[in-house]
C-alpha positions as CSV (number, residue, x, y, z in Angstrom):
1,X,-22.8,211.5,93.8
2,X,-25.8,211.1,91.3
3,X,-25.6,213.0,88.5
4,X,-28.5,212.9,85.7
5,X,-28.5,214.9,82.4
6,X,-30.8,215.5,79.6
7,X,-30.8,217.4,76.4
8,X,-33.9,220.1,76.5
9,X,-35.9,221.4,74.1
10,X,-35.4,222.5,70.3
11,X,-31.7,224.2,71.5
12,X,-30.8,221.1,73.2
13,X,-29.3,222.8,75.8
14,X,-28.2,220.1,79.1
15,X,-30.5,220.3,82.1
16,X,-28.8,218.4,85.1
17,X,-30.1,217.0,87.9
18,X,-28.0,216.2,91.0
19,X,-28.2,214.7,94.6
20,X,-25.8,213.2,97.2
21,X,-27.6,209.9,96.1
22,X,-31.4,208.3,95.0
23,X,-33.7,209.4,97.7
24,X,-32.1,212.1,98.8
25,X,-32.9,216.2,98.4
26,X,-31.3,217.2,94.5
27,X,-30.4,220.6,92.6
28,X,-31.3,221.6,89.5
29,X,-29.8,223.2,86.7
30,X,-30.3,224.6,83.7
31,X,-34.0,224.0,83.5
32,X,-34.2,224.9,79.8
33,X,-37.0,224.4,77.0
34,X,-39.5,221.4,77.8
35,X,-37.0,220.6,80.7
36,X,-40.1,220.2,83.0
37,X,-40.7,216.9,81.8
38,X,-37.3,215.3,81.9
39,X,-36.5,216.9,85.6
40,X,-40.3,215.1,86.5
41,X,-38.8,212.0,85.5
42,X,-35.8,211.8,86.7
43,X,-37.0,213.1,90.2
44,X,-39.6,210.1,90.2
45,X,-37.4,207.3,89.5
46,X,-34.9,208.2,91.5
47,X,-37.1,209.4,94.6
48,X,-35.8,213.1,94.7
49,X,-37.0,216.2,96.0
50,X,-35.4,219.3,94.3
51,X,-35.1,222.4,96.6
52,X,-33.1,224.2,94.6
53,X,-32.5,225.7,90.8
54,X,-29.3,227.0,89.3
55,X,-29.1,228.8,86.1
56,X,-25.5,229.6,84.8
57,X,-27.0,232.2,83.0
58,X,-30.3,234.1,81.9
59,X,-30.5,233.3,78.4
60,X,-33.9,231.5,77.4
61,X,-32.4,228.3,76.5
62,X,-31.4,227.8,79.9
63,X,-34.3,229.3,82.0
64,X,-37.2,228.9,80.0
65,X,-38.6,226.1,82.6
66,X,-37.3,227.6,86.3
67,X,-40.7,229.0,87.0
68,X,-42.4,225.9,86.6
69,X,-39.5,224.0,87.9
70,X,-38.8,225.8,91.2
71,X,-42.9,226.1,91.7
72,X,-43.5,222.5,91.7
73,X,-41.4,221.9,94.0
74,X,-41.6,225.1,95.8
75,X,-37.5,225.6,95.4
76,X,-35.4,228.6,95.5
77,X,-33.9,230.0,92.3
78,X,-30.5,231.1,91.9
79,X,-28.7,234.0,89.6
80,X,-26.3,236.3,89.0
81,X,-27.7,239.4,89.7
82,X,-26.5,240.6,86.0
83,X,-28.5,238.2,84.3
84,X,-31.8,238.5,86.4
85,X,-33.4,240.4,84.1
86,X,-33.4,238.1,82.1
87,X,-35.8,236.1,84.1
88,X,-38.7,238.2,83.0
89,X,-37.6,239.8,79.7
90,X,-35.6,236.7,78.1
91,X,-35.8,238.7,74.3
92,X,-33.4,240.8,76.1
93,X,-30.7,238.6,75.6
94,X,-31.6,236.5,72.1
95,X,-30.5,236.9,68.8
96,X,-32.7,238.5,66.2
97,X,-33.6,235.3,64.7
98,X,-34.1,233.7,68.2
99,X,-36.9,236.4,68.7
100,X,-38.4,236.1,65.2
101,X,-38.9,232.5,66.0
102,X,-40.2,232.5,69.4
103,X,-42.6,235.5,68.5
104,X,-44.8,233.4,66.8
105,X,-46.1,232.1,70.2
106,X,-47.4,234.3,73.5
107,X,-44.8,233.7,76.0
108,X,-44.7,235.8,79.5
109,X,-42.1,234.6,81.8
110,X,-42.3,235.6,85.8
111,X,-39.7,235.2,88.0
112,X,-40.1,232.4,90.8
113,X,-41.3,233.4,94.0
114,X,-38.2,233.1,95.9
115,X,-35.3,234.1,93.8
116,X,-31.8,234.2,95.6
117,X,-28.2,236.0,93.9
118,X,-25.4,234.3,93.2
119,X,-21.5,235.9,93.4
120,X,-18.4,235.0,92.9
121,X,-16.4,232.8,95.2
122,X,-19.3,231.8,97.0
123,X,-19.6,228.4,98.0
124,X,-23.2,227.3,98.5
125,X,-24.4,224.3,100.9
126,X,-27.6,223.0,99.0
127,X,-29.3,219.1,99.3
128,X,-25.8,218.1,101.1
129,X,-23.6,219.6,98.4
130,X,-21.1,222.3,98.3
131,X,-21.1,224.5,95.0
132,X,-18.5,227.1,94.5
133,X,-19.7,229.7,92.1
134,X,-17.4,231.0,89.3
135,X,-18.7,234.3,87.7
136,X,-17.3,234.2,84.7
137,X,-18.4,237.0,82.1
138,X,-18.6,237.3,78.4
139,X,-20.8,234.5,77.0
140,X,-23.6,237.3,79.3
141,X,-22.5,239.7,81.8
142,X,-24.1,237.3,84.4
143,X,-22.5,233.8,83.1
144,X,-20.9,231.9,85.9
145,X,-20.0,228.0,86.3
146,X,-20.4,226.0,89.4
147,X,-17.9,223.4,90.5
148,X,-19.0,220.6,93.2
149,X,-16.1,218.2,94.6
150,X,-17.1,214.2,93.4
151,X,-14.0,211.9,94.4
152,X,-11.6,208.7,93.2
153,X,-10.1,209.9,90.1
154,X,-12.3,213.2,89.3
155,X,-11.4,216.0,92.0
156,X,-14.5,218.1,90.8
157,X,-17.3,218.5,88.2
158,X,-18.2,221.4,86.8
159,X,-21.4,222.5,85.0
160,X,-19.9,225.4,83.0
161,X,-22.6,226.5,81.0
162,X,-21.9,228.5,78.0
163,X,-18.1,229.3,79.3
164,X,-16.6,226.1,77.9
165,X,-17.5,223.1,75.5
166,X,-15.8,220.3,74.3
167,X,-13.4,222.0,71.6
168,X,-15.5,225.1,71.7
169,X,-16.2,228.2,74.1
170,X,-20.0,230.1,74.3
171,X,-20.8,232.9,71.6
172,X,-19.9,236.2,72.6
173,X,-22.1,238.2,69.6
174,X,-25.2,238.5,71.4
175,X,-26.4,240.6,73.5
176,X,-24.6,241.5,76.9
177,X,-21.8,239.5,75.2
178,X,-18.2,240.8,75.0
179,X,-15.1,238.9,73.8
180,X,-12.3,240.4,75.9
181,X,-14.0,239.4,79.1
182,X,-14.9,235.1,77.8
183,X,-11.3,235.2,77.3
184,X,-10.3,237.1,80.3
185,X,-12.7,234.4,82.5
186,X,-11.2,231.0,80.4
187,X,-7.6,232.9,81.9
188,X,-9.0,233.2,85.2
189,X,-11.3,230.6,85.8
190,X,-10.8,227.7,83.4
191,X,-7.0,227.5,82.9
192,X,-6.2,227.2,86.7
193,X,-8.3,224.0,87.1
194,X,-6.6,220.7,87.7
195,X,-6.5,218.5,85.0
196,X,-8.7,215.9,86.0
197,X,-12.2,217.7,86.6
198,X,-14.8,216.8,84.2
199,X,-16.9,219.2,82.3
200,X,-20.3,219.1,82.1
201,X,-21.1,221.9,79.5
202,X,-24.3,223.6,78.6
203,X,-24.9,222.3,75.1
204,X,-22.3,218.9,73.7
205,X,-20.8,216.4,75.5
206,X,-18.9,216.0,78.4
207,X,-15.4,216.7,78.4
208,X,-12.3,217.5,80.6
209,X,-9.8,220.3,81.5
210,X,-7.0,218.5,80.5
211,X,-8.5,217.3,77.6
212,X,-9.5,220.8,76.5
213,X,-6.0,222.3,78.0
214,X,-4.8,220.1,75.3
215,X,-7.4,220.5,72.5
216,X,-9.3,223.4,72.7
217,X,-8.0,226.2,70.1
218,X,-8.7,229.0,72.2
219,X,-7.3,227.6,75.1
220,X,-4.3,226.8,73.2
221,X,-4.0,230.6,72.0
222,X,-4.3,231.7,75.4
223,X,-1.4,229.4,76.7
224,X,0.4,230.1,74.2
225,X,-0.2,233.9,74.7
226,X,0.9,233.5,78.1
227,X,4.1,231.9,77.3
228,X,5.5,234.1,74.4
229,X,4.7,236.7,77.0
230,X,7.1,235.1,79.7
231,X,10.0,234.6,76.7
232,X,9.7,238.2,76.0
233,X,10.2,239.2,79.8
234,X,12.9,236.9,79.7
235,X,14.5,238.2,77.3
């Protein structure tokens, strides 16, 4: 599989590009800030043809370029339908200070022309590659991840957005955000995962599950939640 990412924009949020190979049909996501450059040329070097865009969530970081992105190369969108408001009211889901800086600007943001919903459990055949979709709330009410198998030693990658970063999780103190649930979907969706899967997280460097079973304090508190819990039902 060929996998390209990029830092975009003054959040430096990841933008990935992916295809079964050079040549071939690719997906996009997480087209954020300035993004539209970097996905141009990656898709020129390597002879790719994006038909689709995937956002793991509405907030502006990570959709500020799907628009441009998905009408250059007339390709669908994808979303969680609880985030797709975001897609034309972005200040909807920003910090105070966010807003204050962006408002200095004119910004209107449209939705793409074709727009498709994502839910959970789905797995989605696009450019030769199968994505399951992981909804996965509490970063936003529409977060999800998307895993993709890859082979030899890595069973799967997966793009997890603002759920997971190396040592760290997403905020849950803006709006649309709620605590209980980013824990609830690092119980469900995170801590099942085999070991070896590598990580490719919205903002940081890649990392692993194992590697974050092992490091990651709130991973940790949640493990070891889980077993003080089965000691006291032992006992």
């Amino acid at each position: 599989m060929f996998i390209a990412g990029f830092p975009a924009g003054s959040w430096g949020t990841n933008c990935y590009v992916i295809a079964t190979e050079p040549g071939a049909e690719c997906i996009v996501i997480d087209p954020g800030q300035e993004a539209t450059a970097g996905v141009e040329a990656v898709v020129r070097e390597h002879k790719l043809k994006p038909v689709a865009v995937l956002l793991t969530h509405g907030h502006i970081d990570h959709m500020w370029s799907v628009t441009p992105v998905a009408g250059t190369y007339d390709a669908t969108a994808w979303i969680h339908p609880a985030d797709r408001h975001l897609l034309t009211d972005p200040m909807a889901g920003i910090s105070r200070e966010s807003a204050a800086m962006l408002l200095g600007g004119k910004y209107e943001f449209t939705e793409p022309d074709d727009v498709r919903e994502l839910t959970d459990g789905a797995v989605l055949s696009l450019a030769g590659i199968d994505i399951t979709v992981d909804h996965a709330p509490g970063h936003t009410q529409g977060s999800v991840a998307f895993r993709t198998p890859y082979g030899g030693d890595v069973s799967q990658v997966m793009f997890s957005g603002d759920l997971l970063f190396a040592g760290s999780i997403g905020r849950t103190d803006l709006p649309g955000g709620n605590h209980a649930q980013m824990l609830q979907s690092l119980q469900d969706k995170v801590l099942p995962l085999a070991d070896d899967i590598v990580v490719l997280p919205g903002h940081g460097q890649q990392t692993s599950i194992g590697q974050e079973r092992l490091t990651n304090p709130y991973l940790q508190d949640l493990i070891n939640a889980g077993t003080a819990h089965q000691v006291t039902r032992g006992l």
